[in-house]
C-alpha positions as CSV (number, residue, x, y, z in Angstrom):
1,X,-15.8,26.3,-2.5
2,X,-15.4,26.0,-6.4
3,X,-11.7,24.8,-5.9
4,X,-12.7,22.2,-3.5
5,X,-15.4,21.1,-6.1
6,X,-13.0,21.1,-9.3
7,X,-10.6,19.5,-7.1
8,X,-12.8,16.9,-5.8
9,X,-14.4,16.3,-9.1
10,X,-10.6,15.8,-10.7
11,X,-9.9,13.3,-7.7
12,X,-13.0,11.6,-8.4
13,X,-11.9,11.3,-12.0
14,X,-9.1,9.9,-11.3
15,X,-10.2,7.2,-9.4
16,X,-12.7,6.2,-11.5
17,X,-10.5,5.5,-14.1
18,X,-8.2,3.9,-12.0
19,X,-11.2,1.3,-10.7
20,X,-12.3,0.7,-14.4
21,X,-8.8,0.1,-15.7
22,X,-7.7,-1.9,-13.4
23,X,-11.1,-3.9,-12.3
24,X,-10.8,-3.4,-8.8
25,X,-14.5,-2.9,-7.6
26,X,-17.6,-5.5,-8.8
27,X,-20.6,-5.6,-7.9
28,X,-21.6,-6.9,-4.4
29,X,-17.9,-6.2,-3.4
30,X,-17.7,-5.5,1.0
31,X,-14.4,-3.3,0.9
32,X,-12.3,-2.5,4.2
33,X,-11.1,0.7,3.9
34,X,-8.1,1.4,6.1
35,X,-8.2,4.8,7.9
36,X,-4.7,5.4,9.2
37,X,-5.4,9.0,10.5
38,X,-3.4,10.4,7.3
39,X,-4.4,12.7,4.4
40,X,-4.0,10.0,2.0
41,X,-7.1,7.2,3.9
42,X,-9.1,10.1,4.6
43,X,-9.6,11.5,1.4
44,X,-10.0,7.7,0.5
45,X,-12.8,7.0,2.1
46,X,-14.6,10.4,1.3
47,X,-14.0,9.7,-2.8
48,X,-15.4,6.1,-2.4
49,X,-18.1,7.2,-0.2
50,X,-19.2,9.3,-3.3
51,X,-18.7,6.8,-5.6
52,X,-20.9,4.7,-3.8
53,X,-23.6,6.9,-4.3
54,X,-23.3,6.5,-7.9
55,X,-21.5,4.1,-8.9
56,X,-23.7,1.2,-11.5
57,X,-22.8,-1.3,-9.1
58,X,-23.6,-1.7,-5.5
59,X,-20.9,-2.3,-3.0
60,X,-20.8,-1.8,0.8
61,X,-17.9,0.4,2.8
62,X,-16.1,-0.9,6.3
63,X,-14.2,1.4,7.8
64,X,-11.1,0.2,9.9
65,X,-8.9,2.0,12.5
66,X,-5.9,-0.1,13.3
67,X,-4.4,1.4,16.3
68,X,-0.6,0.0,17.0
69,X,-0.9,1.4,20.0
70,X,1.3,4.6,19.3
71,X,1.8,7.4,21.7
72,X,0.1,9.8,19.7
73,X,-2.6,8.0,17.8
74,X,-6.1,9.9,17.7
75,X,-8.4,7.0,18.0
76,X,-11.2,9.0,19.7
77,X,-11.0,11.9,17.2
78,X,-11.0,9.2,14.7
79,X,-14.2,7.4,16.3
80,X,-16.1,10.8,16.4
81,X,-15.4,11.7,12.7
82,X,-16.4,7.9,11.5
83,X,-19.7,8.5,13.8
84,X,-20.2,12.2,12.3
85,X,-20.9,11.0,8.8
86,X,-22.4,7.8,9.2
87,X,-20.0,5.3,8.1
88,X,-19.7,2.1,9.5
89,X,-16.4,1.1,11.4
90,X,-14.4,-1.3,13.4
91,X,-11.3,-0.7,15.5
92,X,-8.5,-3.2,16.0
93,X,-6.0,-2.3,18.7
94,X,-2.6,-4.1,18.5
95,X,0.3,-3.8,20.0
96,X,3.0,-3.7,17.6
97,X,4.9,-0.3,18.0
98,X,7.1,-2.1,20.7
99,X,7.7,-4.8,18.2
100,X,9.1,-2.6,15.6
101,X,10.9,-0.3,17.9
102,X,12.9,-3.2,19.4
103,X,14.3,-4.0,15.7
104,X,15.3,-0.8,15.2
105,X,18.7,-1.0,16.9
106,X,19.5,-3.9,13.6
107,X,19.3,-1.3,11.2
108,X,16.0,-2.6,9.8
109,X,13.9,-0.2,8.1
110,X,11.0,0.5,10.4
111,X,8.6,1.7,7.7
112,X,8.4,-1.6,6.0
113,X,8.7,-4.4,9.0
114,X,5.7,-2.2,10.0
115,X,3.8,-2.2,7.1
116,X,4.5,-5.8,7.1
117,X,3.1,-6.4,10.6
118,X,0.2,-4.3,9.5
119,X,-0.5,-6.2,6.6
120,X,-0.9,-9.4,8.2
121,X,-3.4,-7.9,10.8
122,X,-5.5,-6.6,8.3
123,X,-5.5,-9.4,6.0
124,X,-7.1,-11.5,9.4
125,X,-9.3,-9.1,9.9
126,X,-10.5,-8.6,6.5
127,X,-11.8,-12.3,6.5
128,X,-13.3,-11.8,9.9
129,X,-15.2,-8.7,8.5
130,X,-16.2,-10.8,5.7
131,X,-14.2,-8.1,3.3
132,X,-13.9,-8.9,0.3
133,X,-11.0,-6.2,-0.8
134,X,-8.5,-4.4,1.5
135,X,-8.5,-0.5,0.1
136,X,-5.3,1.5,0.6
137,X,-4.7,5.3,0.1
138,X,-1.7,4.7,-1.7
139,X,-1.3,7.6,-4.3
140,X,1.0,7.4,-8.0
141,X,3.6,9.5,-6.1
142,X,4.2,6.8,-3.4
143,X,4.2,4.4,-6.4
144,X,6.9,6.6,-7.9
145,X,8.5,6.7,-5.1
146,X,8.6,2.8,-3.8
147,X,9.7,1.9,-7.5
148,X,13.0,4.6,-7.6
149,X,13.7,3.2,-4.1
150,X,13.5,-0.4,-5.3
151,X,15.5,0.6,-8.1
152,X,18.2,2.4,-5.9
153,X,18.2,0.5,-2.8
154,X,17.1,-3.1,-3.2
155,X,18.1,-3.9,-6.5
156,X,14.6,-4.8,-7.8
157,X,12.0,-2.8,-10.8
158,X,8.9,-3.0,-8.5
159,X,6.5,-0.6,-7.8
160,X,3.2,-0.5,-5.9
161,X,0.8,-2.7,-8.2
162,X,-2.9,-0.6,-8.2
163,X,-4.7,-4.4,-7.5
164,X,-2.6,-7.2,-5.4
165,X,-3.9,-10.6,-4.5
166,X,-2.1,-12.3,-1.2
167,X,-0.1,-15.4,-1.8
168,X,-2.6,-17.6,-0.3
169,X,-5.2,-15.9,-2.5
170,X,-7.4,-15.2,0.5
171,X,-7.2,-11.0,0.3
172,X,-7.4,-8.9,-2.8
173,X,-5.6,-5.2,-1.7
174,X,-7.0,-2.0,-4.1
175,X,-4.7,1.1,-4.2
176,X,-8.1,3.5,-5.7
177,X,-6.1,6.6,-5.8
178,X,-3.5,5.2,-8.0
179,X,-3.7,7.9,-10.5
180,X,-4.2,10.4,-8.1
181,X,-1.5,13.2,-7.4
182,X,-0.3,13.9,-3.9
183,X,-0.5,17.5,-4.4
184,X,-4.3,17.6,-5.4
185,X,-5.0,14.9,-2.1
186,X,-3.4,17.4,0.4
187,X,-4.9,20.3,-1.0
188,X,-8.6,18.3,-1.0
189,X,-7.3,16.9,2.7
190,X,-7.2,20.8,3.8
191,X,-9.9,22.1,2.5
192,X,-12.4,19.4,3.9
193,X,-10.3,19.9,7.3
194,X,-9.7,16.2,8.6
195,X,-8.6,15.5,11.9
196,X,-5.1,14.2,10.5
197,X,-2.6,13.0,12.8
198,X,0.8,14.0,12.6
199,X,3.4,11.5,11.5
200,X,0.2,9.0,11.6
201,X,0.6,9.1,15.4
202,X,3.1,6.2,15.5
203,X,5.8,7.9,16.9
204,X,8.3,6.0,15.2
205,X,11.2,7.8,13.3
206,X,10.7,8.3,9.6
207,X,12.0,6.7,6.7
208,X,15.1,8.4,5.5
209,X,15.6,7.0,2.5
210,X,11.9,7.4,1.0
211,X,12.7,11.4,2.6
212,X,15.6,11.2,0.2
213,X,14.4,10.1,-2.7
214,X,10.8,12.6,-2.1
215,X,13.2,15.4,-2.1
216,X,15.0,14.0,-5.2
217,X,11.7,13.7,-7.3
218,X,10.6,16.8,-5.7
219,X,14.2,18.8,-7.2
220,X,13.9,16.1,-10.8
221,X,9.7,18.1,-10.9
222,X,11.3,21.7,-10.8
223,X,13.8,21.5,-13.3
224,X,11.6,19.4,-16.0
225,X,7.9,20.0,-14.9
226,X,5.9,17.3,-16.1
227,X,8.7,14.7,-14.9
228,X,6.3,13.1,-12.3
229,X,3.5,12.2,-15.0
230,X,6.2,10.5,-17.5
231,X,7.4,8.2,-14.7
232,X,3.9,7.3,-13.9
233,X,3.4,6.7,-17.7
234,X,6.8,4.7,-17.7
235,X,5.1,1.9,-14.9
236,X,2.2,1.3,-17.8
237,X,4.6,1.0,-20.5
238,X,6.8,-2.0,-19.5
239,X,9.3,-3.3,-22.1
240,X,10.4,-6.7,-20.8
241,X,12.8,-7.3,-24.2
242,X,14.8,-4.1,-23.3
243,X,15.4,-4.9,-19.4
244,X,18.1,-8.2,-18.7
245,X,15.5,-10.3,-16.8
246,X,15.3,-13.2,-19.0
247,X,12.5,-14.4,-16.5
248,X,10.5,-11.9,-18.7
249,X,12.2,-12.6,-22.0
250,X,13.7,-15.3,-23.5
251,X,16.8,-13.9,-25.6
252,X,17.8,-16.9,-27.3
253,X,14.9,-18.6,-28.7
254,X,13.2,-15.4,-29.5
255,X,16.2,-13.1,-31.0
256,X,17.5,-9.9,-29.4
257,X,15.2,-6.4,-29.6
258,X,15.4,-5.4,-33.3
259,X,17.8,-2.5,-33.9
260,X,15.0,0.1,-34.7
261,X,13.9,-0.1,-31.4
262,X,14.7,2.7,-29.1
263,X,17.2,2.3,-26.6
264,X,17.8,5.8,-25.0
């Protein structure tokens, strides 16, 4: 029981400071949050849930179950444990496992033509709900982990940002447990035994190249302990001069980075 506390205490913490740095909850905000049947959305919803208790501002919680009709995808067990505590909650049922599967024979990542499906569902349903923000249980090691892949495998220095406004402007998305450690959030997720489903019940075949790069972080963490924080602390300290996008800087009207500067 103390561990649980300290531990929940730390996660609270952590999201705290995430919301306040990064402005993502005001007052009178209606927030979906987005209960995939994973560790990650159920610890979600249990740290807001206590931040709503105390937070200075008021703000309401929607629950949402989006089930993509996947062969193993608790919906029930989901149902019960929303009805258990009290919190409000809508399901959506589409179908759009059959959608992704069928692209899998191109060699397209099924992982992220999901998530894209999944976004646009939940960005309509969000404005039906009246919602004013979208929250996701992405943690800082899936943020560490999307930027290294976007730096391997698709050429690009892009992370997950911890607030992200659509491109019509219509949905705001909040990542709350940005500074949150995956470690401490399965830990929490075991002790307040969840009815998680495995593989989030989709049925669909992992990502292999997020798998790699896990493992790769994981291997980077044993030999320099510590290495997990500093790339989290890299993604707030950004120097534009010292990358080649000249989108960010201009070299020629403004001069080259000064030679003191470090360039490790």
């Amino acid at each position: 029981m103390r561990t649980t506390t300290a531990l929940r205490k730390r996660l609270l913490h952590r999201v705290g400071s995430a919301i306040a740095d990064y402005h993502m909850i005001t007052d009178g905000d209606r927030i979906m949050v987005c209960l995939s049947g994973g560790k990650d959305s159920f610890v979600l919803l249990t740290l807001l849930q206590d931040l709503q208790r105390r937070a200075p501002v008021h703000f309401d919680l929607m629950a949402v179950v989006l089930n993509q009709r996947g062969p193993d995808f608790p919906e029930d067990a989901l149902a019960r444990y929303l009805e258990g505590i009290g919190q409000p909650y809508h399901i959506i049922r589409k179908t759009t496992i059959d959608i992704v599967r069928s692209k899998l024979e191109n060699g397209r990542n099924a992982c992220a033509l999901c998530a894209r499906l999944r976004r646009g569902i939940l960005y309509t349903e969000a404005r039906a709900l009246r919602c004013t923000k979208i929250a996701l249980g992405h943690h800082a090691d899936d943020m560490i982990e999307t930027f290294v892949l976007n730096f391997m495998f698709n050429g690009t220095l892009k992370a997950m940002p911890p607030v992200l406004v659509s491109d019509d402007g219509r949905n705001t998305v909040i990542r709350p447990l940005a500074y949150c450690r995956e470690a401490d959030i399965a830990a929490f997720a075991a002790a307040m035994g969840y009815p998680i489903a495995p593989n989030g019940g989709c049925g669909l075949p992992v990502n292999r190249q997020r798998s790699r790069v896990k493992n790769l972080i994981e291997a980077l963490e044993r030999e320099t302990p510590g290495v997990r924080e500093t790339m989290c602390a890299a993604l707030r300290r950004v120097v534009p001069s010292h990358l080649l996008d000249r989108r960010l800087h201009d070299f020629t009207r403004r001069g080259s980075p000064r030679r003191g500067d470090s360039e490790q």
